[in-house]
C-alpha positions, -999 to +999 in steps of 0.1 A: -932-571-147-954-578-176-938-552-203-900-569-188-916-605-202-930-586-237-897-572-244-881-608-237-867-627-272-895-659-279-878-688-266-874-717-286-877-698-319-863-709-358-832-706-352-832-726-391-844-696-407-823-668-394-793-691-402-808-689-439-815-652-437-777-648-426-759-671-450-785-652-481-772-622-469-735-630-469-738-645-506-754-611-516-728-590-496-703-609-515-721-609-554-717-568-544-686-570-536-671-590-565-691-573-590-683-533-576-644-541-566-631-578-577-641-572-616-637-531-621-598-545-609-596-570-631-606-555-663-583-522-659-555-546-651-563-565-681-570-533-703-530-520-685-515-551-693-527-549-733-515-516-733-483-523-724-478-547-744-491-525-779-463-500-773-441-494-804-416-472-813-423-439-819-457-437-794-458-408-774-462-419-733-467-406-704-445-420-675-457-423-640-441-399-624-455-374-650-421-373-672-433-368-713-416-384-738-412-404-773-404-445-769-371-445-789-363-485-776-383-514-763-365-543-741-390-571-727-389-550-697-378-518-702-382-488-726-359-458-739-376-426-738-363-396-758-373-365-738-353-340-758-333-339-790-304-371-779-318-371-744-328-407-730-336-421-705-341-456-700-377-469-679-393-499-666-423-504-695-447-504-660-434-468-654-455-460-685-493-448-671-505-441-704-497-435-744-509-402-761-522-407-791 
């Protein structure tokens, strides 16, 4: 009977300070979280976004279905890529996954 009543929770304990603990813990899992996930996100979309916005004429690109070509036209949303001598083909400028340099 006595190890039952040694293996029993103390009754009546701080229940102040493992609220603390938890909310401590929660912040921390979060400052993890934002700084592993939320801003690694951010800055590639930011560093995606410039580079879309930098293409010219004339850059060589890589589309995201894997399609290589030359930007022969730029719309506010769209691009012409030349693929082959007088082939184009007209894209969304977010198809475009990266320019070659």
């Amino acid at each position: 009977m006595e190890s039952l009543l040694a293996m029993a929770p103390p009754s009546g304990g701080d229940s102040s300070g493992n609220l603390v603990s938890t909310i401590i813990m929660f912040g921390a899992i979060f400052v993890i979280f934002y700084f592993m996930i939320i801003r690694p996100q951010q800055k590639r979309s930011k560093e995606r976004t410039k580079m879309l916005s930098n293409i010219e004429k004339g850059d060589k690109v890589v589309t995201s279905g894997g399609l290589h070509g030359t930007i022969a036209g730029l719309d506010e949303k769209t691009v012409l890529l030349e693929v082959h001598d007088k082939l184009k083909l007209k894209f969304d400028r977010s198809a475009i996954s990266q320019v070659l340099k």
